[in-house]
DSSP file (Angstrom, degrees, kcal/mol; ACC not computed):
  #  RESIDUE AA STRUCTURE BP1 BP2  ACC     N-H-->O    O-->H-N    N-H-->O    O-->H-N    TCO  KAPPA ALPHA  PHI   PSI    X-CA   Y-CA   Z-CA
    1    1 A X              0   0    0      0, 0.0     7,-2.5     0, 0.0     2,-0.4   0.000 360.0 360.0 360.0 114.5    0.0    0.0    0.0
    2    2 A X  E     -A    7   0A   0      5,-0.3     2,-0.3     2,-0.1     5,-0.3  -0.920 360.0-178.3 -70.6 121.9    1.2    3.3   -0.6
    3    3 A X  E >   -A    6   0A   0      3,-2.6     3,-0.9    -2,-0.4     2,-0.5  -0.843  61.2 -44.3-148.1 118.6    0.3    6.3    0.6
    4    4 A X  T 3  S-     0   0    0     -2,-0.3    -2,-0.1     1,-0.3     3,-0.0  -0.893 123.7 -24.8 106.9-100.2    1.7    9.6   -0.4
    5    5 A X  T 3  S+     0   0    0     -2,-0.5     2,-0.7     2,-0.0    -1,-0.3   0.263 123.4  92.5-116.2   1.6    5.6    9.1   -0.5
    6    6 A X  E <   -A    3   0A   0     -3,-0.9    -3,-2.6     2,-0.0     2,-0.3  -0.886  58.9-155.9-100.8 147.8    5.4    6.0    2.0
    7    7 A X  E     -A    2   0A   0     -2,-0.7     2,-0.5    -5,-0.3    -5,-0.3  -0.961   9.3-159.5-104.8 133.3    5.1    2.5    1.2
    8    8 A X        +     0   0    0     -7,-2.5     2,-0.2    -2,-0.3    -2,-0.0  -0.911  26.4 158.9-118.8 114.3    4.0    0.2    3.0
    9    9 A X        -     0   0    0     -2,-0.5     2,-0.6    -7,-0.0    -2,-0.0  -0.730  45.8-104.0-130.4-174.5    5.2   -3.4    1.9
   10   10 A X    >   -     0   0    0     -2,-0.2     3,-1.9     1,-0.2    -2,-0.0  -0.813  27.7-167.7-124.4 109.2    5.5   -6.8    3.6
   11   11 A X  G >> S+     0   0    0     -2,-0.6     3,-1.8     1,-0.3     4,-1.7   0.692  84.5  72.8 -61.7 -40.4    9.3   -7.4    4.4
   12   12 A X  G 34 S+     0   0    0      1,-0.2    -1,-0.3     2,-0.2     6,-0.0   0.812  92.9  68.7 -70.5  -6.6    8.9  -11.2    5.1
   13   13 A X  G <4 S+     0   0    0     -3,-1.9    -1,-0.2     1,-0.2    -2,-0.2   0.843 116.5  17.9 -46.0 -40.4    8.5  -11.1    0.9
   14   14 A X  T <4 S+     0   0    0     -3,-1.8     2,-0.3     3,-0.1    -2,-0.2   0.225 114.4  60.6-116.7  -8.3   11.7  -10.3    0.6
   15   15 A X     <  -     0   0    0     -4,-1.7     4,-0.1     2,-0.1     0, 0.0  -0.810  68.8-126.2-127.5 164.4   14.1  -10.9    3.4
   16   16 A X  S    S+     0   0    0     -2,-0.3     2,-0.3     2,-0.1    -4,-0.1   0.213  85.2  52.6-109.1  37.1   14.9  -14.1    5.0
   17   17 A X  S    S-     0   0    0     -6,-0.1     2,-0.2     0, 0.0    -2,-0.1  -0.888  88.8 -97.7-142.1 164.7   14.1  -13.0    8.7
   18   18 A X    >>  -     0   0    0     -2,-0.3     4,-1.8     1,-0.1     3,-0.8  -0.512  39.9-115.0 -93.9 154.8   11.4  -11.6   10.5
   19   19 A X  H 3> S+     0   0    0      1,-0.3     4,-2.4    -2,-0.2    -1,-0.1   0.794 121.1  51.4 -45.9 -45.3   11.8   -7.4   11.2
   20   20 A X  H 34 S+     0   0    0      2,-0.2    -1,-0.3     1,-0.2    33,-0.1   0.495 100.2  53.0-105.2  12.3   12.0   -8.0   14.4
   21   21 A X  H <> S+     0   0    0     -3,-0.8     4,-3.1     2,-0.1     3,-0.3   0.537 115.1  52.4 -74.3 -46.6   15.0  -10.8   14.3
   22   22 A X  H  < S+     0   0    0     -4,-1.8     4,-0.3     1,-0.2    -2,-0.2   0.959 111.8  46.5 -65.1 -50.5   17.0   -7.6   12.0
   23   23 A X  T  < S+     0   0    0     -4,-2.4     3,-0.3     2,-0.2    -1,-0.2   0.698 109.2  50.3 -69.2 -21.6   16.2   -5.4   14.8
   24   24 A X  T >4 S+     0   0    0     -3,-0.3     3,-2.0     1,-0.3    -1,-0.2   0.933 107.1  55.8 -77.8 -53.6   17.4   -7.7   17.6
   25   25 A X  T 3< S+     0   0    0     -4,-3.1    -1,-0.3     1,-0.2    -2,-0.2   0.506 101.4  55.6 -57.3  -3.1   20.5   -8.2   15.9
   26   26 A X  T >  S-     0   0    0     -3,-0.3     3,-0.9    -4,-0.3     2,-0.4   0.535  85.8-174.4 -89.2 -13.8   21.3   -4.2   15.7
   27   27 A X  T <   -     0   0    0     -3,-2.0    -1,-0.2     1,-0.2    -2,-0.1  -0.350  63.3 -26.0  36.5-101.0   20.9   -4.2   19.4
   28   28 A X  T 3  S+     0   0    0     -2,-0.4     2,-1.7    -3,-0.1    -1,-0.2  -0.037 106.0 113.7-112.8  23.4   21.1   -0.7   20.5
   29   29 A X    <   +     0   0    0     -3,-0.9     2,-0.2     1,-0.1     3,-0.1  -0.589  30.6 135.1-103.8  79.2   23.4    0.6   17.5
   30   30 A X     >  +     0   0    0     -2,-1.7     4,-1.5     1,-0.1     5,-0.1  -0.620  17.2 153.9-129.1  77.4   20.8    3.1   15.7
   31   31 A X  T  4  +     0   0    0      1,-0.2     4,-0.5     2,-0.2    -1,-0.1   0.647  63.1  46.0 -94.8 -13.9   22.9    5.7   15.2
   32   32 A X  T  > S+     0   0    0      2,-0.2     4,-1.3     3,-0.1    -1,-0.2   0.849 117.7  38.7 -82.1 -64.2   21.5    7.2   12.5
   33   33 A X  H  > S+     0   0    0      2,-0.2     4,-0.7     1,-0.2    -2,-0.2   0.598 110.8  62.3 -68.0 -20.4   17.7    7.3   13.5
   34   34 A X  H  X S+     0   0    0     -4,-1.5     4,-3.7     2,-0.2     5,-0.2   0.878 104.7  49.4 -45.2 -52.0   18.7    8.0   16.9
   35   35 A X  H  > S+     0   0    0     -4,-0.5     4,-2.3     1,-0.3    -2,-0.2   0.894 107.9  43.9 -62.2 -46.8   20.1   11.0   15.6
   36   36 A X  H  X S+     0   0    0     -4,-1.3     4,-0.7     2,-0.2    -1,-0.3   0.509 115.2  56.3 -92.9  -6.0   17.4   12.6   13.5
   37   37 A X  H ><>S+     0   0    0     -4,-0.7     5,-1.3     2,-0.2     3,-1.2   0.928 109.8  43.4 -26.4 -71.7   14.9   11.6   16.6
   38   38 A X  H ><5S+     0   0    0     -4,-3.7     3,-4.3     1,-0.3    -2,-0.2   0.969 112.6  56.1 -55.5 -61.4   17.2   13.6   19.1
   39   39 A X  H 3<5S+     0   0    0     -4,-2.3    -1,-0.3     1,-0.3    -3,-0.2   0.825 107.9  54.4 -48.9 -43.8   17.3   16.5   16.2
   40   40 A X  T <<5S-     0   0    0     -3,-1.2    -1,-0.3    -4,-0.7    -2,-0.2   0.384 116.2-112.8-112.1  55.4   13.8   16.3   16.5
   41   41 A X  T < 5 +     0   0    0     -3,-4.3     2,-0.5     1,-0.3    -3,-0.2   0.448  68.3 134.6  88.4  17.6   13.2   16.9   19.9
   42   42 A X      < -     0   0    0     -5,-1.3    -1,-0.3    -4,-0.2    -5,-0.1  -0.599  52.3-115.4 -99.7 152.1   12.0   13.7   20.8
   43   43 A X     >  -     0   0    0     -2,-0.5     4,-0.9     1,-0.1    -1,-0.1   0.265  25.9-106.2 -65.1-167.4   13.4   11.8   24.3
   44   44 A X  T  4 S+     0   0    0      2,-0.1     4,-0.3     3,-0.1    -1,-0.1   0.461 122.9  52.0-116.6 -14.1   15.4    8.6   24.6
   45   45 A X  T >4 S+     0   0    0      2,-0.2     3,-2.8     3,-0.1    -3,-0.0   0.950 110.5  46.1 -51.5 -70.4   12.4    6.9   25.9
   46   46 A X  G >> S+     0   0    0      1,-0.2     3,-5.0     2,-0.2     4,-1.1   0.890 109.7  58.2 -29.0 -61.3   10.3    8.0   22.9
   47   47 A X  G 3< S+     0   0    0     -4,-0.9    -1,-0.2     1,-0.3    -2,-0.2   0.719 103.3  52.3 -46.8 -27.6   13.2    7.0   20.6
   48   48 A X  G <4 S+     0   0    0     -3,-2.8    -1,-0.3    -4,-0.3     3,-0.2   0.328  84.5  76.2 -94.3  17.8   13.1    3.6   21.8
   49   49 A X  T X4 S+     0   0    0     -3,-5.0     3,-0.8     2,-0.2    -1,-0.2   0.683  97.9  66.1 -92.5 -42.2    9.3    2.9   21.2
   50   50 A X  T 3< S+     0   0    0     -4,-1.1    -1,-0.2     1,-0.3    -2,-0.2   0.369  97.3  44.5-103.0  48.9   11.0    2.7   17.6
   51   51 A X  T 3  S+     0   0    0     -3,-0.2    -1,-0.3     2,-0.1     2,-0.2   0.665  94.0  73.1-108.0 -18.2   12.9    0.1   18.0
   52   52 A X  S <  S-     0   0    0     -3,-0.8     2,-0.4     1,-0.0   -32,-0.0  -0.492  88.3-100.7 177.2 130.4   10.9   -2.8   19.7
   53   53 A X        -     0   0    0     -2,-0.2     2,-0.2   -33,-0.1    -2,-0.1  -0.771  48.6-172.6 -69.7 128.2    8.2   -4.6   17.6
   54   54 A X        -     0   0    0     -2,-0.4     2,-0.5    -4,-0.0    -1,-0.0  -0.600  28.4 -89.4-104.4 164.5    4.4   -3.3   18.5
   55   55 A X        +     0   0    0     -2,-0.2     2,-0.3     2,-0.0    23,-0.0  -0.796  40.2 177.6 -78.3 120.7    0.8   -4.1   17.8
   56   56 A X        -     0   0    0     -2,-0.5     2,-1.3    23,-0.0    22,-0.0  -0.999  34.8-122.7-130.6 167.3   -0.7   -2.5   14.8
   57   57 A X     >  +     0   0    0     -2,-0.3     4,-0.7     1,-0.2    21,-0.1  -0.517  38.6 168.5 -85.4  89.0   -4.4   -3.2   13.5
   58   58 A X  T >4 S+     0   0    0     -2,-1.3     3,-2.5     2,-0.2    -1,-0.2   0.989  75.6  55.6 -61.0 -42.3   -3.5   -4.4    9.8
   59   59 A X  T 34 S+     0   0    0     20,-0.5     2,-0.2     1,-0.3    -1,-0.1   0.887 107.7  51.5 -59.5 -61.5   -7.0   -5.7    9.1
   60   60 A X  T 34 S+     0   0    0     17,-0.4     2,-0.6     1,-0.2    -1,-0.3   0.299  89.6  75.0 -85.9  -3.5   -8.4   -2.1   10.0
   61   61 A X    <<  +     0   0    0     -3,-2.5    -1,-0.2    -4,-0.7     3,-0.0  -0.674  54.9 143.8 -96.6  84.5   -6.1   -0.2    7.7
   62   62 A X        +     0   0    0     -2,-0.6     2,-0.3     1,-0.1    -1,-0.1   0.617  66.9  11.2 -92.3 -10.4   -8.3   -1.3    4.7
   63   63 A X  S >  S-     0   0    0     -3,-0.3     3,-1.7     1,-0.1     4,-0.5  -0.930  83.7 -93.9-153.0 168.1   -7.9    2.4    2.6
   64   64 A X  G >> S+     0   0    0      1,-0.3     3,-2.5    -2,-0.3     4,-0.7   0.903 117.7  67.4 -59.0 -43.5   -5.9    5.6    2.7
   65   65 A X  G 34 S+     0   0    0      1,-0.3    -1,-0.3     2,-0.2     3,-0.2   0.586  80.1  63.8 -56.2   0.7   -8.1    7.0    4.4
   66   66 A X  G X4 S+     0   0    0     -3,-1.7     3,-1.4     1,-0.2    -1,-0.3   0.863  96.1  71.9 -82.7 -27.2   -7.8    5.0    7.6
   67   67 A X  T <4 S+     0   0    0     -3,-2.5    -1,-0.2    -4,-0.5    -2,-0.2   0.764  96.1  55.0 -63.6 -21.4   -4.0    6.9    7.5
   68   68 A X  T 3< S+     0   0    0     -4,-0.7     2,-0.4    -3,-0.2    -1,-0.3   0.028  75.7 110.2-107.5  39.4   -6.0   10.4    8.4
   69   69 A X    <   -     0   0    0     -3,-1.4     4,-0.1     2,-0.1    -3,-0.0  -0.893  55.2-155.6-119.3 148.6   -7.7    9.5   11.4
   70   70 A X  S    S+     0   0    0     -2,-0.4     2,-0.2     2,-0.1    -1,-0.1  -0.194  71.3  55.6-126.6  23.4   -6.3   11.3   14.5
   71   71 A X  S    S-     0   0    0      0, 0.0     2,-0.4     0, 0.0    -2,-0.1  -0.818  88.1-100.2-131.7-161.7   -7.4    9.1   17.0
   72   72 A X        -     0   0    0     -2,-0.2    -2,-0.1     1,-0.1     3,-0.1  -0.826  39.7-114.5 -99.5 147.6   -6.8    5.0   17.7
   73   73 A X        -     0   0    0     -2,-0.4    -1,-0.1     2,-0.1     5,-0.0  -0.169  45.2 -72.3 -69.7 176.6   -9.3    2.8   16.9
   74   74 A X        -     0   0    0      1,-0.2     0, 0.0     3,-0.0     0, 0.0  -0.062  42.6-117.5 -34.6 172.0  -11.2    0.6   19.6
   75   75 A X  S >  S+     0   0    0      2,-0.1     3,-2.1     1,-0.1    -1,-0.2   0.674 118.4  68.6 -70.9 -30.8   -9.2   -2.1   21.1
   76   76 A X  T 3  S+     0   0    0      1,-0.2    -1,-0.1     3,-0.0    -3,-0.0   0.963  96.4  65.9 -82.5 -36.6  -11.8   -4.8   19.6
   77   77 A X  T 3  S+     0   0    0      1,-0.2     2,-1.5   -18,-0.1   -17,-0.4   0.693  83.0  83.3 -38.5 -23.5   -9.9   -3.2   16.0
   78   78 A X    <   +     0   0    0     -3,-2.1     2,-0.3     8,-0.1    -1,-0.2  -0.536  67.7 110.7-107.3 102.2   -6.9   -4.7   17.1
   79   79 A X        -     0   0    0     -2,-1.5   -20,-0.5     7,-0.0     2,-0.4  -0.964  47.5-146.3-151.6 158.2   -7.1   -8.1   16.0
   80   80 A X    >   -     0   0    0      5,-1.0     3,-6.7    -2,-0.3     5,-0.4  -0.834  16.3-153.4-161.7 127.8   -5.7  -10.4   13.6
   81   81 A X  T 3  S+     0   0    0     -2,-0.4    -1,-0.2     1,-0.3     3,-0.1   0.695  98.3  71.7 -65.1  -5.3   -6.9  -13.4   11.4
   82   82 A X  T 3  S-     0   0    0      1,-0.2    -1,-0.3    -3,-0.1     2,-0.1   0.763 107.1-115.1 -76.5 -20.4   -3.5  -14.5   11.5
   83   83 A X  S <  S+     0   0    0     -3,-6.7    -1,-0.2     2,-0.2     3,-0.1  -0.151  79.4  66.3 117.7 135.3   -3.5  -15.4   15.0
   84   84 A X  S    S+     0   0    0     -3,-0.1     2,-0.4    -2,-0.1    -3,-0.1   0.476  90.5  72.4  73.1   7.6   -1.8  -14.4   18.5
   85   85 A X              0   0    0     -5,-0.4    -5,-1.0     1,-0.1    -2,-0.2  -0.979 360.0 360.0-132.8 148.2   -3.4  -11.2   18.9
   86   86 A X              0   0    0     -2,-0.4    -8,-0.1    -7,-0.2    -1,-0.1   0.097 360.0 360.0-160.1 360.0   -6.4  -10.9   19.5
């Protein structure tokens, strides 16, 4: 999915590890996104919410539009036919 100048693709297409196996292995060595965090004013906490695999509601981003809503959906929205969230 694309929307605007991001794309949104699914990495396990192409790579032979999960996202979050690539991330484990960087450990704390983000020196680069650390930086342009810090540059913009965001904490060392903050910065490390983007490191660390989260929940997001795939089924419920069905359109662009979902991208311009400016709150979170319900919790029952985070859910996933795939299994192990629910």
């Amino acid at each position: 999915m694309k929307v605007d100048q991001l794309k949104y693709i699914d990495s396990m297409q192409f790579m032979n590890t999960s996202l979050a196996s690539l991330t484990k292995n960087l450990g704390d060595n983000h020196p680069i996104t650390t930086e342009y965090f810090k540059k913009q004013g965001y904490s060392s906490e903050q910065i490390s919410l983007a490191y660390r695999k989260g929940i997001f509601p795939h089924e419920y981003i069905d359109s662009h539009d979902r991208f311009k809503e400016t709150e979170l959906p319900l919790i029952h929205e985070f859910h996933s036919v795939l299994g192990g969230i629910s």
